[in-house]
C-alpha positions in Angstrom: -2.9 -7.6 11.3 -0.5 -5.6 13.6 -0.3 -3.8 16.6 1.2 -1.2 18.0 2.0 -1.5 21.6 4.8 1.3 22.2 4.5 4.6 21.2 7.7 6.8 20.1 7.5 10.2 19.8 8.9 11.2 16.6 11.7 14.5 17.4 10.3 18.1 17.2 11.0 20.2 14.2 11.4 23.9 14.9 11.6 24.3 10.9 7.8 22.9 10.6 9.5 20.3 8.4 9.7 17.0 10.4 8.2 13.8 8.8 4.2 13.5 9.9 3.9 10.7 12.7 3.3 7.0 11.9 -0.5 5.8 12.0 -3.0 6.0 9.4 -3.6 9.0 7.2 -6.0 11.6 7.4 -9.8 10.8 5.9 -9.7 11.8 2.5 -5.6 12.0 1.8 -6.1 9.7 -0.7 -8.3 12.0 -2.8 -5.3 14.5 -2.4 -2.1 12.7 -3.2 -1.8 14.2 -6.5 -1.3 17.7 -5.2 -0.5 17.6 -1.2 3.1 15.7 -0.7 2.0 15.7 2.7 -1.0 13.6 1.8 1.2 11.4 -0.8 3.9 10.8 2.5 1.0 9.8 4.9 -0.5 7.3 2.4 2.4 6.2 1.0 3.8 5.4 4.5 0.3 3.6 5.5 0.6 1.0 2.8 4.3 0.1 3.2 3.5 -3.1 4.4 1.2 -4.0 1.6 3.9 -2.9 -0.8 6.6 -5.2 0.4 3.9 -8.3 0.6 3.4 -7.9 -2.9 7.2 -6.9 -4.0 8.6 -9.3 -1.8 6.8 -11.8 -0.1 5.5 -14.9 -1.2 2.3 -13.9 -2.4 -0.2 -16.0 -4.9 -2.4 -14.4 -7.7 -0.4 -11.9 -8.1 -2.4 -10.2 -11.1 -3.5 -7.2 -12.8 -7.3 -6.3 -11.5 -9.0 -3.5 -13.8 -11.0 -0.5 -12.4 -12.6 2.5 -13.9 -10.5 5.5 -14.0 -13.6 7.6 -13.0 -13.3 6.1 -9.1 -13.7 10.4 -7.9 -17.6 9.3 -9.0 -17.7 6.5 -6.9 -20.1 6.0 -4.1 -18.2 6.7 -1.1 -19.9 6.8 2.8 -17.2 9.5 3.2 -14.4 10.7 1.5 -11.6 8.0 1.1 -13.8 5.3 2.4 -13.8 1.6 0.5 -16.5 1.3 -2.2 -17.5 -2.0 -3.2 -17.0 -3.2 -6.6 -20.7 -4.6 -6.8 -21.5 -0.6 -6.5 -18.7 0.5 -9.1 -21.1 1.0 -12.4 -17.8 2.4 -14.0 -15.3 -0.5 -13.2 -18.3 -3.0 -14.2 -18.9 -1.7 -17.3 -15.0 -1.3 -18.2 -14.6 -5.0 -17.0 -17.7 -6.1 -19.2 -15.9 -3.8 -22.1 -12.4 -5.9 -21.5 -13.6 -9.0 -21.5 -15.4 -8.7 -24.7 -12.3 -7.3 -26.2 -10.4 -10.6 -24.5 -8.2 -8.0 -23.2 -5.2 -10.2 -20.8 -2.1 -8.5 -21.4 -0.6 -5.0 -19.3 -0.4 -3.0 -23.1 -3.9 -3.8 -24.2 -4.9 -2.7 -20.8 -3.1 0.8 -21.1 -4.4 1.2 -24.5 -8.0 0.9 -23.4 -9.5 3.9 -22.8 -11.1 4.4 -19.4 -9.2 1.4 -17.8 -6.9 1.9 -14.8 -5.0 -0.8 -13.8 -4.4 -2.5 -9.7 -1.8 -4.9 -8.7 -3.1 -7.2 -6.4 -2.1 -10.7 -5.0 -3.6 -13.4 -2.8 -1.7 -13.5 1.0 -0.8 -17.0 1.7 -2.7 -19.2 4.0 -6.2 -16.4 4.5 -8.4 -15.7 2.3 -7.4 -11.8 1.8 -5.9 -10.5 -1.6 -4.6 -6.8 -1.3 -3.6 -4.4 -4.2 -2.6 -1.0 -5.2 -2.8 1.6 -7.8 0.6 1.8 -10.4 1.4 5.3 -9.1 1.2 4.1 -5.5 3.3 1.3 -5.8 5.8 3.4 -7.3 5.6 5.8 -4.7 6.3 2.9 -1.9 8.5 1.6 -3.8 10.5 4.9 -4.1 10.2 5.0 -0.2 10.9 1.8 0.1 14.4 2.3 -1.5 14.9 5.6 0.2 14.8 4.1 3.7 16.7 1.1 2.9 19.6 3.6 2.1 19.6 5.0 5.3 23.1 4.7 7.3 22.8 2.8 10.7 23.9 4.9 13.9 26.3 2.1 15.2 26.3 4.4 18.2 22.7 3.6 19.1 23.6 0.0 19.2 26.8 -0.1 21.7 24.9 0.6 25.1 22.9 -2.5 24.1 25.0 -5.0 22.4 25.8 -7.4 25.4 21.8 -8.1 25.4 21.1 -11.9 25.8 18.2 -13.7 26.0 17.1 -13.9 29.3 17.9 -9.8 30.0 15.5 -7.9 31.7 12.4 -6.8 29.4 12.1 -2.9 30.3 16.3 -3.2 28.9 14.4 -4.8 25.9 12.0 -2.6 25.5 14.3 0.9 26.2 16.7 -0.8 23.4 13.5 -0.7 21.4 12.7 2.5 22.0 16.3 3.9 21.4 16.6 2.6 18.4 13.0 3.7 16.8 14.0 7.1 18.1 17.2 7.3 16.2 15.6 6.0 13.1 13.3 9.0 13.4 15.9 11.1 13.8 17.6 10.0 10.8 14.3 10.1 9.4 13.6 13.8 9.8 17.1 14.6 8.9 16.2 13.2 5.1 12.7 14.4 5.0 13.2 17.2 1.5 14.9 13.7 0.1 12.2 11.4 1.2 9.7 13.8 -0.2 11.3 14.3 -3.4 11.9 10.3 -4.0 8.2 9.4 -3.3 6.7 12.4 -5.5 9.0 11.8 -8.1 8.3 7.8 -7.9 4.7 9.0 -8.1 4.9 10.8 -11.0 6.7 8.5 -13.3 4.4 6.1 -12.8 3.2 5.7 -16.1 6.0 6.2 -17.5 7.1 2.5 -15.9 5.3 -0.5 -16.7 4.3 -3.3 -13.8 7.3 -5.8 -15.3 9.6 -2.8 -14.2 8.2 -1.9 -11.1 7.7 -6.0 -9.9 11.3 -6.7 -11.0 10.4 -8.6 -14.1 7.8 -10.5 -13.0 4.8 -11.2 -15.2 1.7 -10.4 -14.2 -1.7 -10.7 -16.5 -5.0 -9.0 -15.9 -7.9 -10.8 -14.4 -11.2 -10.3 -16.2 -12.7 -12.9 -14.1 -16.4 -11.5 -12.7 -16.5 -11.4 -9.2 -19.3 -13.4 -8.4 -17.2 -16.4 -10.4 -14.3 -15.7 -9.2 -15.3 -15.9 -5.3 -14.8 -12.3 -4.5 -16.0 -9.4 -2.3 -14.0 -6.7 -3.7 -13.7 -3.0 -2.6 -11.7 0.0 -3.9 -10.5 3.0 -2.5 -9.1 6.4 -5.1 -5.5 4.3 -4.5 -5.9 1.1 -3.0 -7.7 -2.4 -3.3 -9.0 -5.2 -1.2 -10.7 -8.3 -1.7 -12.0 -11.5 1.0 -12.9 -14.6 -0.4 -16.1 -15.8 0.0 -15.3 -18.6 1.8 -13.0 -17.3 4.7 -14.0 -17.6 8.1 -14.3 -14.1 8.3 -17.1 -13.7 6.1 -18.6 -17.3 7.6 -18.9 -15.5 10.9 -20.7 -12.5 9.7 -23.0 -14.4 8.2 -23.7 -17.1 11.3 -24.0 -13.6 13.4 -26.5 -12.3 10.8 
């Protein structure tokens, strides 16, 4: 979990163009992502973190989780919102389908009609497993890439370099600030790129397969039922997210229950 404790303004467009401001996306972008860019940036910014947990961190379980490709039927409270899996007749049944076919490999997944297919992986040391639809994960990756290209404004750094530990914190935290505000700058400044990278990651999805996209790693699909496997899983249209029985979190609800 993370928290935001300093808020930066990102710069005013007079083009109507600027980059939409960090925080979570609007209720329901998800549902959108295929047509609205806007809605595909928002999203695709919001799950950033759990992209590069699962690229690059040192994640466990990383597997292959199947769901139906029907999730616009799913029970939803309100547009966007998680649904759990125990209330997903569609991925059941295409889970029920798999395993009876033995289906474990990426290609037999693809090949089965019906079946979408999550990354997801286990973060170290909690009980939490996270995931995310192929198109998605291409699209973060895409932005991923884009930002990491970005030149650094050396000129943002020289009123600050002789900070030491020990300095004032308000020098700290104005250094802070200066330099989120020039990354926003820089930001806006590439927004028709950013846009174009992250749609066009998004589109070619398929095209890519999860080898590709997880730079040759291996990943196998779980077929394993949810009640075995220790579960609570939930789904949104893009995303995925699981707590295992036995983590304190859960423990608590139920002692407050």
């Amino acid at each position: 979990m993370t928290m935001d404790t300093t808020s930066i303004t990102p710069p005013a467009s007079d083009g109507g163009s600027a980059i939409p401001p960090l925080g979570p996306p609007p209720d329901g972008a998800e549902d959108y992502i295929a047509e609205d860019v806007e809605a595909l940036l928002a999203v695709t910014r919001s799950q950033l973190m759990a992209y590069q947990a699962i690229a690059f961190g040192a994640v466990e379980d990383l597997r292959l989780v199947p769901v139906s490709k029907a999730r616009s039927t799913r029970l939803r409270h309100r547009t966007g919102s998680l649904t759990p899996v125990e209330h997903d007749e569609p991925t059941r049944e295409i889970r029920r389908r798999l395993r009876s076919d033995s289906v474990s490999g990426e290609a037999a997944l693809r090949a089965h009609g019906g079946a979408g297919d999550f990354v997801a992986a286990r973060l170290p040391g909690v009980g939490l497993h996270l995931g995310m639809s192929r198109r998605l994960f291409a699209a973060c990756a895409a932005l991923h890439q884009a930002q990491s290209e970005m030149p650094v404004d050396e000129s943002v750094f020289l009123p600050y370099s002789s900070l030491r530990h020990g300095v004032d914190d308000e020098e700290r935290e104005e250094y802070s600030r200066a330099t989120r505000r020039a990354y926003y700058e820089q930001e806006e400044e590439r927004g028709f790129r950013l846009r174009a990278e992250v749609r066009r990651g998004f589109a070619q999805a398929d095209e890519r397969s999860w080898s590709d996209l997880l730079m040759r790693r291996q990943v196998e699909v779980s077929l394993e039922d949810s009640e075995e496997s220790g579960l609570l899983e939930g789904t949104t249209a893009e995303t995925y997210l699981a707590i295992e029985h036995s983590d304190p979190v859960l423990a608590s609800a139920r002692e407050r229950r």
